[in-house]
Each structure stands twice: as C-alpha cells, then as structure tokens.
C-alpha positions in Angstrom: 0.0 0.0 0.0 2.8 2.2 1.2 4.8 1.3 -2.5 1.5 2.3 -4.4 1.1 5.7 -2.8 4.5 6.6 -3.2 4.7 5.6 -7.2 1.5 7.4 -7.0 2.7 10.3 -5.7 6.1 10.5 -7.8 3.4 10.4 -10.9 1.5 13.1 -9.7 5.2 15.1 -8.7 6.0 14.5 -12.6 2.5 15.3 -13.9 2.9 19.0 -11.9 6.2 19.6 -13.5 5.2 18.7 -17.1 2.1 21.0 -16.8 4.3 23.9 -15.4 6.9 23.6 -18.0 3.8 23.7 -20.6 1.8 26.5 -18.6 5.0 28.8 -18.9 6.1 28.0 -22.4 2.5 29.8 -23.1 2.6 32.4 -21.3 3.9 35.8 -22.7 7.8 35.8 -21.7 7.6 39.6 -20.7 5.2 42.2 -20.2 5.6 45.4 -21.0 4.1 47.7 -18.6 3.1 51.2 -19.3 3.2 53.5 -16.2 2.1 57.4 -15.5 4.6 60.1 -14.7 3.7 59.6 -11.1 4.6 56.1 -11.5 8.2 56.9 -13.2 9.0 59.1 -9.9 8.2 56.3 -7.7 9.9 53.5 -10.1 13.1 53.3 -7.9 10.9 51.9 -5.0 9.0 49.4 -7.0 10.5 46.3 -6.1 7.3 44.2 -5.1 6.4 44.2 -9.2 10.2 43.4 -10.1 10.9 40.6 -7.7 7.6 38.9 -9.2 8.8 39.5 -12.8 12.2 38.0 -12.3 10.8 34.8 -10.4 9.0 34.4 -13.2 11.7 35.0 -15.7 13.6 32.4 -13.5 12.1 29.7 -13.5 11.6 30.3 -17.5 15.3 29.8 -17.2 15.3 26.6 -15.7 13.4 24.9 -18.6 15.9 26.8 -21.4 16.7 30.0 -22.7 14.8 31.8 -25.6 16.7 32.0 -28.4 15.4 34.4 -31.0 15.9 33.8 -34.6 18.8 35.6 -36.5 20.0 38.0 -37.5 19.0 39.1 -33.9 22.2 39.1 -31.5 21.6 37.5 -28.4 24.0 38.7 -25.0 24.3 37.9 -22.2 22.2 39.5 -18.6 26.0 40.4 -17.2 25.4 43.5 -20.0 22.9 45.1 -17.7 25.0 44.3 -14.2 25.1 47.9 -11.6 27.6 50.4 -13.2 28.5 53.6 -12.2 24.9 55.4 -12.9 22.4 52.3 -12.4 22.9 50.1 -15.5 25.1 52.5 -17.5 28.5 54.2 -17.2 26.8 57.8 -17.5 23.3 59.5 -17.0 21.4 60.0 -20.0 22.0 63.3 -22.4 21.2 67.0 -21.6 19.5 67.7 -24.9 17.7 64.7 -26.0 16.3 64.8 -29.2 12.3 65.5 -30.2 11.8 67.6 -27.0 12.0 64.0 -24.6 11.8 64.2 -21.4 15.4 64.0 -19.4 14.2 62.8 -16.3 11.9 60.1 -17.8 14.6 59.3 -20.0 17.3 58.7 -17.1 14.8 56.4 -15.3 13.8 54.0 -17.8 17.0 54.0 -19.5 19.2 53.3 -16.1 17.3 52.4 -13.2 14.4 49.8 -14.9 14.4 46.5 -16.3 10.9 45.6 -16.9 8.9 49.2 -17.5 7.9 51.1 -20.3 6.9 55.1 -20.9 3.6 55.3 -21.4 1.7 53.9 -24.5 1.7 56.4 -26.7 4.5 58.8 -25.5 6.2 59.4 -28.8 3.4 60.8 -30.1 3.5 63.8 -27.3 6.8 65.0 -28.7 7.7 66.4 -31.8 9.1 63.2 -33.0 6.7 62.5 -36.1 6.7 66.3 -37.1 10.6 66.1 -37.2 11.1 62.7 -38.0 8.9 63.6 -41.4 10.9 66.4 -41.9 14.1 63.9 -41.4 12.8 61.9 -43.7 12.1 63.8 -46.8 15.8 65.2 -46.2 17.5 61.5 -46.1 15.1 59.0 -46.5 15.6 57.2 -43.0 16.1 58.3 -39.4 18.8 57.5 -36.8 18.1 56.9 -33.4 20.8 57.7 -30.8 21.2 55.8 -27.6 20.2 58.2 -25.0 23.3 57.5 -23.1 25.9 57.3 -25.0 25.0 58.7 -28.8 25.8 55.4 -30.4 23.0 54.9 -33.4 20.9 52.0 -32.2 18.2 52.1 -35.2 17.9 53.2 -38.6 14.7 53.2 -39.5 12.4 52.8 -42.1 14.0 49.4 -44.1 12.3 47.6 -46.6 9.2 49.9 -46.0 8.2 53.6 -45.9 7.5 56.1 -42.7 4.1 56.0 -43.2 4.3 52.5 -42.5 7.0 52.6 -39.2 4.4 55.0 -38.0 1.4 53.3 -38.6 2.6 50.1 -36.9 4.2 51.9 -34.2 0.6 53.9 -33.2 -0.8 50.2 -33.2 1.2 49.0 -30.8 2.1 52.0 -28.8 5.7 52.3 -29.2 8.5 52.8 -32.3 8.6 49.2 -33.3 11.8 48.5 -35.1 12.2 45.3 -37.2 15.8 43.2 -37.6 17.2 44.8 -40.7 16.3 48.6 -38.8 18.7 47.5 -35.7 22.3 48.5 -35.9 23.1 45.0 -34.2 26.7 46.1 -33.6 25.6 48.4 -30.5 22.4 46.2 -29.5 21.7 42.9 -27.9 18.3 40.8 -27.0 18.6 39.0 -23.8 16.5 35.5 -23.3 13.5 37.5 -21.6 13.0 39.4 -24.9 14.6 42.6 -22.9 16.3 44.7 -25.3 19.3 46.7 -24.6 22.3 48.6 -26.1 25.7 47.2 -25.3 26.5 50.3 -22.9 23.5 48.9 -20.6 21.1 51.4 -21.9 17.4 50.0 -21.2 15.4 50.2 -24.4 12.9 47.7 -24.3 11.6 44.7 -25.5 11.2 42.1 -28.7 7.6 40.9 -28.8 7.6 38.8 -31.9 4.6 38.5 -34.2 3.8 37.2 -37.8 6.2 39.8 -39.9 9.3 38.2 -37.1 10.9 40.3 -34.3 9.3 43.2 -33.5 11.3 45.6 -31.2 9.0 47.4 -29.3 11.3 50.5 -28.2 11.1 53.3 -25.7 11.7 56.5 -27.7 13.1 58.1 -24.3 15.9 55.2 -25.2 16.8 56.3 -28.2 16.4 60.0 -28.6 20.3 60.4 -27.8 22.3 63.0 -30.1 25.2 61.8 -32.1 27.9 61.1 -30.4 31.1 63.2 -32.5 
C-alpha cells in the first residue's frame, strides 16, 4: 500500500512539472508595462512588481533559454550588471532629441528592467513632425542611444515612414524590425529585454507574424550623435 502511494505520488510530482513547464512555455515571456509620470517618480521603490517578474523569468530559465531567430544578436544578462549610474557608465544626455523628457529618460533608460513610458508617448513629442521632416531630407532616421549617442536604429527598411508610423501607433511604441537594428551596439537577452551594449534599457522584442518586433522606448533612443 505504502509502494502504491509513493509511485503514485512520484506520478502526480512528474505530472505538476510537465504542466508547469507547458503552462510557462504559453505564457507571454515579458510584459511590457506602461506607467504614469507619477509612477516613473516612484519607479526606484518598486521592487514588489520586479521581484515577481524576475521569479517568473527564472524559472523560465530553468526549462531553457529563448533564443530568438537571426539575424538578432543575443547577450548575455552580465550586460545590464550595476555600473556607475544604475545600469550605464553615464546618465542620460542633456538635450535629447524630439523635446523628450530627461528625467523620464534617465529612469527608464538606467534604473528599470521591466517598465515602459507610457503607450503612446512618442506621439506627445515632436518626434513625427521632425522625424517627417528627417525623412524627406534622407530617406531614414537614426536613433541615438540616449546615453551614449551610439545609433541603435535606422529606420524605415524595406518599407516607408508611413508604415514605421502606422505600426508603431498600433502597438504604442516605435517598433523596429531586424534589418532597422544596428546590431553592432544592440543585444536581445532571453526575456525578450532589449538593450544597447553600454546597458542602456530600451525595451523589448515581442515577436509577431512579420518576425521580431522591437517594441522600443523613444526616451531610449532619442540620444544625439555622439562626434
């Protein structure tokens, strides 16, 4: 009797693991969570919602990292290790481009793995009005990491503005695509977080039926060049 409820019980043991492991391969790997000013002030303290998220991402660990198709460049979570200013050598830029705002910038960017500005942010600034203007000059736009000036995205590729923008009001945020990443100063890590190489928080890659879809913080990437 004794024999037959332990066999039992290692059944059941193996049974809870198998449905875990299938329960967490369908659930979304991150989520992206837009927040209100007030919430960006308070960010530093918000520890309860990050200690959650990165159980969660751990034990997505223990049953194998994501590996997301090429040409993406995948690194490694030492990239985003404490620095000198949070996650980066240096605070975010003075004058950040499209009228972005520094503080919010310097948050998101340094001091946040798992939030987002605000769905819809970008369109607040004068980023469409100038990157328009951009466009019609050069055909594409540049965006600067917010830290350090390194370009981090030239976009649009293989399709027009009108249809960056279009895609990016659907979803809230600039969405970049693989061939608009300058993969030499970017890396994905295996929760889909998506960061320059300096540490720079940018956001994340949420896949969908056109690929990778970078879903990016414009605060991230409205750096000026660096000379």
């Amino acid at each position: 009797s004794t024999v037959n409820s332990n066999k039992q019980f290692t059944m059941t043991s193996r049974q809870s693991l198998l449905l875990l492991a299938s329960a967490l391969t369908i659930v979304p790997q991150t989520s992206v969570s837009a927040f209100s000013a007030a919430r960006i002030t308070n960010i530093a303290s918000s520890r309860v919602a990050s200690s959650v998220t990165t159980r969660n991402i751990s034990a997505l660990n223990m049953f194998g990292k994501k590996q997301y198709a090429a040409p993406c460049v995948m690194g490694e979570e030492s990239i985003m290790d404490k620095k000198a200013h949070g996650s980066s050598e240096t605070p975010v830029q003075k004058d950040l481009r499209w009228n972005c705002d520094n503080d919010t910038a310097d948050r998101i960017c340094n001091f946040n793995r798992h939030y987002a500005e605000h769905a819809g942010y970008w369109t607040s600034t004068s980023f469409v009005d100038d990157a328009r203007a951009e466009y019609a000059e050069k055909g594409e736009i540049t965006f600067y990491d917010s830290n350090t000036g390194k370009p981090l995205y030239v976009a649009p590729k293989g399709r027009d503005l009108e249809s960056f923008l279009k895609e990016s009001g659907s979803h809230g945020w600039p969405s970049f695509r693989d061939e608009e990443t300058v993969w030499e100063n970017v890396r994905c890590l295996s929760d889909g977080e998506t960061v320059s190489v300096d540490g720079t928080h940018l956001g994340h890659n949420l896949p969908d039926g056109g690929g990778n879809r970078y879903c990016i913080n414009l605060v991230s990437v409205a750096g000026q060049k660096k000379e």
